[in-house]
C-alpha positions as a printed Julia matrix, in Angstrom:
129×3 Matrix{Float64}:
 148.59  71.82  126.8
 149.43  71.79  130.33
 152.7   73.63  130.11
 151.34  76.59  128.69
 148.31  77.15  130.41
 149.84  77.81  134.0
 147.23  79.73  135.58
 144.11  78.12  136.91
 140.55  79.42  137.81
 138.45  77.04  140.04
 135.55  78.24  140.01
 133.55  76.78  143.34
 136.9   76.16  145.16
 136.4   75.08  148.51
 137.87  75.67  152.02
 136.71  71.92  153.28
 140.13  69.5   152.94
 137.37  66.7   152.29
 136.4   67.96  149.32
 137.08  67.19  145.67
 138.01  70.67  144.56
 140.7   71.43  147.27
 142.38  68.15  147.03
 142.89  69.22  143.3
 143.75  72.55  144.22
 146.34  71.52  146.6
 147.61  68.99  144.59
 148.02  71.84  141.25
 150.13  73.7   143.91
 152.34  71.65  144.08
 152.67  70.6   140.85
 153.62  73.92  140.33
 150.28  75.7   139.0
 148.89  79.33  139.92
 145.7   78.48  141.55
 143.36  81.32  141.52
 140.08  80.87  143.78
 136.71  81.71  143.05
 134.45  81.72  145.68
 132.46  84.88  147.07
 131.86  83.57  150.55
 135.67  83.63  151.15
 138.55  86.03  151.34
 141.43  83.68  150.8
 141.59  79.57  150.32
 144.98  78.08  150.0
 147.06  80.9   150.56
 145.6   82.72  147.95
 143.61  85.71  147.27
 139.76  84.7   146.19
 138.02  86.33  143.78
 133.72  86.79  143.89
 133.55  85.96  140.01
 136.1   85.85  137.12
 135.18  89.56  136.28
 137.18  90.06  139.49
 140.33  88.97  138.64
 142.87  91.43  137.38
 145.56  88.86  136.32
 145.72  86.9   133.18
 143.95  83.77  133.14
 145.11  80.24  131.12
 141.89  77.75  132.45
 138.98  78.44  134.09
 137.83  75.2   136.3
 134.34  74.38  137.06
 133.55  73.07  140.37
 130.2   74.22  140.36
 126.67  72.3   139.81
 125.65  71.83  135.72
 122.98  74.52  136.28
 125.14  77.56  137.05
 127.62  76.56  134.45
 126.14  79.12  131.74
 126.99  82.4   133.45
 130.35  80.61  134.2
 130.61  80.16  130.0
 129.79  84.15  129.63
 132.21  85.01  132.12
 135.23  82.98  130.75
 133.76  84.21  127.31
 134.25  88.47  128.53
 137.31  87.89  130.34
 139.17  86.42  126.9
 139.93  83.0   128.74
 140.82  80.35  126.36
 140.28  77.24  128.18
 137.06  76.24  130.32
 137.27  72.64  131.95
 134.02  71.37  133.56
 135.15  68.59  136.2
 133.9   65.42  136.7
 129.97  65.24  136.71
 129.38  68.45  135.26
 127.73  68.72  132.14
 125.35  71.34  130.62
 124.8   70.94  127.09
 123.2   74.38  126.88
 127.02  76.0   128.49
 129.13  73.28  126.46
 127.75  74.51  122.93
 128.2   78.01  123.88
 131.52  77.65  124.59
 132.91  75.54  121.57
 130.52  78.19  119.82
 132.63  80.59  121.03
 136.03  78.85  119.95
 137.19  78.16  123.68
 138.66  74.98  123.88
 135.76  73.02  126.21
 136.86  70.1   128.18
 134.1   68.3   129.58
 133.15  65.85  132.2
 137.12  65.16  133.02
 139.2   65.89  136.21
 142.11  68.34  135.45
 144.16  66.81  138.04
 143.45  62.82  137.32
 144.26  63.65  133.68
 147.85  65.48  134.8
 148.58  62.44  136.8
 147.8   60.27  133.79
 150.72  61.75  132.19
 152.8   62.78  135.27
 153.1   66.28  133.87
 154.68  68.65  136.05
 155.48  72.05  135.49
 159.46  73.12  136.02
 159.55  75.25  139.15
């Protein structure tokens, strides 16, 4: 699972070093993901160029990541839906039942309530640079 889906949406990435979602997206640098922000209230985070929404984003997708709160996680869900993205992770604490259904309704695979980079650590997977 993780060595074919290289390419990583976070969705809500941050630019604060305290926070949850840029320790993971430092730490998927290095293990040798594409991270690909989200986040209209900044032009770059991490080196890289940030999008406003996942309509945005020109380049193919493997995983969109939530970092957002539960309620805005439907338009997320319609958004990974239009832009043919196959995988949508919600992180840890972020559950919408209403966004979940939709998306296993529409055949993405849905993880939920799980941190992408505490499960990579689990099994030490690392992609060959």
């Amino acid at each position: 699972f993780y060595r074919q889906n290289k390419t990583i949406s976070m969705v809500g990435l941050s630019t604060d070093a305290t926070k949850d979602s840029y320790k993971v997206a430092v730490y998927l640098q290095a293990s040798g993901y594409r991270v690909i922000p989200v986040n209209p209230h900044h032009p770059f985070i991490l080196g890289e160029r940030c999008y406003p929404d996942l309509y945005s984003i020109s380049e193919q997708v493997d995983i969109v990541d939530v970092f957002r709160p539960s309620n805005d996680c439907l338009p997320i869900v319609d958004a990974t839906i239009a832009c043919n993205i196959a995988v949508i992770w919600f992180q840890l604490g972020i559950v919408n039942r209403q966004a979940i259904d939709q998306a296993q309704r529409a055949g993405l695979t849905t993880i939920v309530d799980l941190c992408i980079k505490i499960e990579a650590e689990r099994y030490r997977i690392e992609l060959a640079k």
